[in-house]
C-alpha positions, 0 to 999 in steps of 0.5 A: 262288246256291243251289237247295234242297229242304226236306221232312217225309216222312210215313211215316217221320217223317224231315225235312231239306234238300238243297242245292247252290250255286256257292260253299264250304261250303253245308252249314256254313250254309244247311241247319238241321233237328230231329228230330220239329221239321221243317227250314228252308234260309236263303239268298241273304244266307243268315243262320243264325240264321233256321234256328236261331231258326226251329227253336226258334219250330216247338219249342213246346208239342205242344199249342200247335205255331207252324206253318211260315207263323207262324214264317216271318212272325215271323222276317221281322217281325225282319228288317230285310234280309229283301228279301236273305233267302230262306227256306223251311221245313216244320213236323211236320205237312207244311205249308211256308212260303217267302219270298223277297225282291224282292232276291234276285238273279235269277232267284229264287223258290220252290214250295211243296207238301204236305211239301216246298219247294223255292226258288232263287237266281241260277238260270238260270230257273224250270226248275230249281226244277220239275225238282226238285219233278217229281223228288221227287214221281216218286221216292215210292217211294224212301227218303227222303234218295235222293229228296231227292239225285234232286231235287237232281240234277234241279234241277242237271240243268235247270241250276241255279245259273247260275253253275256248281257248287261245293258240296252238302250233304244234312242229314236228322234221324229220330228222334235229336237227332243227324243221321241223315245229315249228308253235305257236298262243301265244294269240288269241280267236281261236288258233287252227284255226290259228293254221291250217291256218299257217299250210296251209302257210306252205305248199305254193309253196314260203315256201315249196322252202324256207325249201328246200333251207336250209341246211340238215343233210341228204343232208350233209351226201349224199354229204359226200357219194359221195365225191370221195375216 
């Protein structure tokens, strides 16, 4: 019942999910993702404590780092519904992991790449899911979270969701413990357009200084660095 895209983006170290689903709320459950960690998106029998368990096993010692696919095994040697899961991540590193259980209502599946993942449930057929890998990868030059909403609108237009549209969510961490963006459409005939217009809001001058105004971690930090010896 949904379609999602996780990534690492290299360049800026932003991680997150964008996700879309013929049913309420999709981004109070489906999308989990840390600063500086990576991200995970759980679903068709979704159960969120697969992303925050999964976000604590990639948060280990630097030097001793659980990969994306060491982490996806160890959350599903746990899972005794793990053939209703489907779960997909990517680590601090790029490298991606996905699983999806024999089942998950069809059609069901998913595509893993270099830094991002993308999978689906109850889509009309595979298209969906090759629309938004072919979209993001195409949008490289474009910020991060613009590229992960262009996939998401591919994945919708090749026609997503077969039973039609309800909610959509984009969830992205930077270099702070909070969101750098945390946009939800619990309920509406056409989220994912709504979606890319709070998006837009987004990036207006009024909301653009608002975020700057807010406390960072790296702002903190630099302060720290200049404080005399």
């Amino acid at each position: 019942m949904t379609f999602s895209i996780v990534a690492w983006d290299a360049v800026t170290g932003m991680t997150g999910v964008a996700v879309a689903t013929k049913h309420l709320a999709v981004g109070a459950l489906v999308p989990h993702a840390r600063s500086g960690i990576g991200a995970i998106a759980t679903q068709a029998q979704t159960n969120p404590l697969l992303g925050i368990r999964g976000l604590q096993l990639l948060e280990s010692d630097p030097q001793e780092a659980a990969s994306a696919e060491f982490v996806l095994q160890r959350l599903l040697l746990d899972d005794p519904d793990r053939e209703q899961r489907q779960l997909h991540l990517v680590d601090r590193s790029g490298q991606t992991a996905a699983w999806t259980g024999k089942d998950c209502v069809g059609w069901a599946g998913h595509l893993t790449f270099s830094h991002f993942s993308v999978a689906g449930n109850m889509l009309v057929n595979q298209a969906p899911l090759q629309a938004m890998a072919e979209a993001y990868e195409q949008a490289a030059p474009a910020p991060f979270c613009e590229r992960l909403l262009r996939a998401l609108a591919a994945g919708d237009t090749a026609g997503g969701d077969k039973r039609g549209r309800q909610s959509a969510a984009l969830y992205v961490m930077a270099a702070d413990p909070y969101p750098h963006l945390d946009l939800r459409v619990d309920h509406h005939e056409q989220p994912i357009d709504t979606l890319q217009l709070l998006y837009a809001e987004s990036c207006k001058a009024y909301y653009r200084s608002f975020r700057q105004s807010m406390p960072s971690k790296r702002l903190s930090e630099s302060q720290v660095l200049a404080l005399p010896a």
